[in-house]
N, C-alpha and C positions, 0 to 999 in steps of 0.2 A: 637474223632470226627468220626462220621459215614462215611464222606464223604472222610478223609484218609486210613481209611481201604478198603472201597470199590476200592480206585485206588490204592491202593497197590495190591491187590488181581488181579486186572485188568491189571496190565502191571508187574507184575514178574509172572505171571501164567507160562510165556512161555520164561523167559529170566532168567539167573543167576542174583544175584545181582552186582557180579564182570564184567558180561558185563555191568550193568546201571552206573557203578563206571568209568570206563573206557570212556565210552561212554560222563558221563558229563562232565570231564577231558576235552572230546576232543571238548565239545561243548563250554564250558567257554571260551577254549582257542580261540575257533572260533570266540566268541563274540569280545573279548578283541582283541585279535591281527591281524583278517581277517576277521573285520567285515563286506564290503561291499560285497566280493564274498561269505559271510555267509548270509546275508540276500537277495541275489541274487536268487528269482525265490525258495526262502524257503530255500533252500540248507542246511542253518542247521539244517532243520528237516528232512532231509534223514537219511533213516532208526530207524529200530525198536528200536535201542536203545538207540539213540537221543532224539527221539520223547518221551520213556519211563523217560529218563532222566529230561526233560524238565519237561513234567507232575509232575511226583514225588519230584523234587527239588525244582521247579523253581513256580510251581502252589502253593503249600502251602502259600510257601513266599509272592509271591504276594498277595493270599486271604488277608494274615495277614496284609500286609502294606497295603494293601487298607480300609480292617476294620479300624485301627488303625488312617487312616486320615480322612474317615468321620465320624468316629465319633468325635475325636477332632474338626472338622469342625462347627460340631453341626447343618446340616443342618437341615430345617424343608420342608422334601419333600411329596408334597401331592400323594395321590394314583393314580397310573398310571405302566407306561411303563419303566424299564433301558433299553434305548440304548445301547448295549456294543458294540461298534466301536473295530474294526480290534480285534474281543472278546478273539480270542486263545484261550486257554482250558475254557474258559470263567470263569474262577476265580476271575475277578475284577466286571465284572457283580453283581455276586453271593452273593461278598462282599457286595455290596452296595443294594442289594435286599432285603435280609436277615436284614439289618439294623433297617427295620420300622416292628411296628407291625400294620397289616396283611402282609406279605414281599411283594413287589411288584414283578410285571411281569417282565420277563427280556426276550428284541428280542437280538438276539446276529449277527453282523454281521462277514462273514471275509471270503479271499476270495483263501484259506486250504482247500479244503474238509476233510483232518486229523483233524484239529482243529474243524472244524464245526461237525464232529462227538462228539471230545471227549469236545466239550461244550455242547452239547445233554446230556452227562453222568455226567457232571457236575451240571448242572439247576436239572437235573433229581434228583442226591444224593440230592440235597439241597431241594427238593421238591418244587420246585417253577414250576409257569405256563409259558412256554415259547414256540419260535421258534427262530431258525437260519436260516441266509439265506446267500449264497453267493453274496458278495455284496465288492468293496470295499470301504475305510472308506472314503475319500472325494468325493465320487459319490453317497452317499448312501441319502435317502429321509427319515426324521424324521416324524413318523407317529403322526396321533393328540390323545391326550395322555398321551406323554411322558410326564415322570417328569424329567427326570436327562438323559442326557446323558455322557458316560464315554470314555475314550478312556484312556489305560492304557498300558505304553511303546508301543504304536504304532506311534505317531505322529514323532519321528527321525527317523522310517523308512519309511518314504514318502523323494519322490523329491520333488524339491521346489515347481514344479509347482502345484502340489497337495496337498501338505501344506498347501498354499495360497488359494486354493480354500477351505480346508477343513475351515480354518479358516472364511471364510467368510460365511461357512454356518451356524458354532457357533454363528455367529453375527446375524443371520436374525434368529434361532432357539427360541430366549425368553422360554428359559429353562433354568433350570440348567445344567454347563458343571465343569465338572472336568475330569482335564487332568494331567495322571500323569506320569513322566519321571526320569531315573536315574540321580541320583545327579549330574554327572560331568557332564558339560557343553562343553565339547569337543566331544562330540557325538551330542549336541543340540546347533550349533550354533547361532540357530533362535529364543533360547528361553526369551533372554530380551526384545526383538520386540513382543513374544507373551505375557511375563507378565506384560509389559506398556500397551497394548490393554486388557486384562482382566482387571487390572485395572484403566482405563479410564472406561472401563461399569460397573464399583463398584464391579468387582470384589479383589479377594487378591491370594497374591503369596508368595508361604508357601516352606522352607527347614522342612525336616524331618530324624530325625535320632532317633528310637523308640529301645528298649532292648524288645525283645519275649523270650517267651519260646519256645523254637523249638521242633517243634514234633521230636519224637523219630526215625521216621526214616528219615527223613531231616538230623538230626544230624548225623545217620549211614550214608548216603551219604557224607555229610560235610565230615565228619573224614578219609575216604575212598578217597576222591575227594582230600584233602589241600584245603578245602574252609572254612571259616567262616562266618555265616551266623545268630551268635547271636544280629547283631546289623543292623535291617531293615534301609536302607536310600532311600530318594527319592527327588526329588521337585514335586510341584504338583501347579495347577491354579483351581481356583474355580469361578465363578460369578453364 
């Protein structure tokens, strides 16, 4: 894939690989055991090789488990716009653009200036027509347009109060919305509340556990890191 080489080349230009091994070591563990002072104000995406870390391990992944759900989904999305809400390297966007043939346009929000860069480089690799803007995800205005919009591991890092709002603007949006979230349910307490309202509006609420082939430097990572990363899971909500 053109688009793993281009970010490999792009964030080990200027770092060892053993600082990116290290580094995602220490951001897993940020995930897992200090997540609220981790996603405090970004904090786990400080420094370079965090950020490289995330990119390179964590962006693949996701491309793939989001590929992987719509297409099992089997949507039939007309031409238009991906909203990628709180977009991060914009990898779930990318996924879902790339999907249709002509690929659709993808706006990417999120509200990172690192990330709204390195989704510039993302849209970019995959040659799709885009923009980013700093925005964040329940405040942000769904342009007319859109065909889908996404929001992928973003919605557990909202407050409630912002939750609540986001979700009420999925409900006035009359688009397609998929949302997709890590499996365990102790980081997403809110989420049976949000897959009885998706499907109340005919939508379905879907567990995923997919076997990939892992790119070859994922795998370097993995092996480097004590991660395993051969077996994608997620939940995900579609309407």
């Amino acid at each position: 894939m053109n688009f793993l080489q281009q970010l490999e080349e792009r964030h080990l230009a200027d770092l060892r690989f053993s600082e990116v091994t290290r580094a995602l070591r220490a951001l897993s563990s940020a995930y897992v055991e200090r997540r609220e002072s981790a996603l405090a104000d970004h904090k786990a995406l400080d420094g370079a090789g965090k950020r490289a870390a995330f990119a390179l391990y964590y962006g693949p992944l996701h491309f793939l488990l989001v590929q992987h759900i719509i297409k099992e989904i089997g949507a039939s999305l007309a031409p238009g716009t991906v909203v990628d809400l709180g977009c991060g390297t914009g990898v779930a966007g990318a996924a879902v653009a790339t999907s249709t043939t002509p690929p659709l346009r993808v706006l990417g929000f999120d509200t990172h200036p690192w990330t709204l860069d390195e989704a510039r480089f993302t849209y970019k690799s995959f040659g799709l027509h885009f923009d980013v803007r700093r925005a964040h995800a329940a405040r942000t205005h769904f342009p007319a347009g859109t065909s889908i919009i996404v929001a992928a591991f973003v919605v557990n890092e909202l407050n409630d109060a912002d939750r609540a709002a986001l979700l009420e603007n999925l409900q006035r949006a009359k688009t397609h919305v998929l949302i997709v979230e890590p499996i365990s349910q102790r980081i997403s307490p809110w989420w049976n509340a949000w897959a009885a309202e998706f499907i109340r509006m005919g939508g379905r609420a879907d567990i995923w556990k997919a076997r990939i082939d892992v790119p070859p430097l994922v795998k370097r990572l993995a092996k480097s890191s004590g991660l395993r990363p051969e077996m994608l899971t997620a939940r995900s909500l579609f309407v």
